[in-house]
N, C-alpha and C positions, 0 to 999 in steps of 0.2 A: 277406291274407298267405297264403303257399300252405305247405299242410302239412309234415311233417316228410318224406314219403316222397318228397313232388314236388320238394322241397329238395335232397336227398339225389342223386336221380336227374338232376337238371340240375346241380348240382354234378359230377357224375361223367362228364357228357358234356363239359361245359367244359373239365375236366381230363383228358380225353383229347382234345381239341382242341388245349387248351396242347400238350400233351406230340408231337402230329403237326407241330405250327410249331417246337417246339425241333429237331426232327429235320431240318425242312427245311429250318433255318438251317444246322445244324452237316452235312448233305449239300451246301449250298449252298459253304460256307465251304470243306471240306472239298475237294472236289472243283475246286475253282478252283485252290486252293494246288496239286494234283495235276496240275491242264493246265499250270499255271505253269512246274514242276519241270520237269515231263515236254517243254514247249517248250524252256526255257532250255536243258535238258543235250544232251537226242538227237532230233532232228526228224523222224527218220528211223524210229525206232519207237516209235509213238503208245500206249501201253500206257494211257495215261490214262483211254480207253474201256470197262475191262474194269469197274473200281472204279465209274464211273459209270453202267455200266448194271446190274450187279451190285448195286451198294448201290439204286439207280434201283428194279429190282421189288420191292424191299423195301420202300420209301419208298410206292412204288402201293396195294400189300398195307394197310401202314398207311394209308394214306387210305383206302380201301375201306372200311377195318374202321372207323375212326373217322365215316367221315360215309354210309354204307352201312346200320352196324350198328343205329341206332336206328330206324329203317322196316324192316329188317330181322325186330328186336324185336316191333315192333307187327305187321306182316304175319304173325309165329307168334304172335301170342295169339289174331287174327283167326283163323288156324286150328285153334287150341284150342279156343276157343269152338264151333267150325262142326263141330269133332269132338265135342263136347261133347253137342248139339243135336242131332247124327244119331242117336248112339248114344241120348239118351233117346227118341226118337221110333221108334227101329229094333221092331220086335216079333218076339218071340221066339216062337218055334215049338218047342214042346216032343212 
């Protein structure tokens, strides 16, 4: 059984996972009902585009962050560590 900390921390990736699929439903959903409107009423000015790509880099952003962020995470401890190691092997000149 995996500890309390590794518990913790895959929990918290999951649920930032949930939370990027709720988003991309309700951009999905969202944005349809928008091309809908926007066909039915004026065909002539497609304004449907703006919302879509507007909310669209934001939607990117949160993907990035949710499935980016935890290699992210680990690639700066990897650099911690490597700063860690320089600095006690560094010799100092007084």
């Amino acid at each position: 059984m995996p500890n309390q900390t590794d518990y913790n921390k895959a929990k918290e990736i999951v649920e930032l996972k949930i939370s990027f699929l709720i988003h991309l439903t309700i951009y999905l959903l969202a944005n349809s009902l928008f091309v809908i409107i926007n066909l039915t009423t004026d065909r002539e000015t497609l304004w449907f585009k703006w919302p879509l790509i507007g909310w669209g880099v934001g939607l990117i952003i949160h993907g990035i962050v949710v499935f980016l962020g935890p290699e992210l995470s680990v690639l700066k401890n990897k650099m911690i560590e490597k700063e860690i190691n320089r600095q006690k092997n560094k010799k100092y000149k007084f």
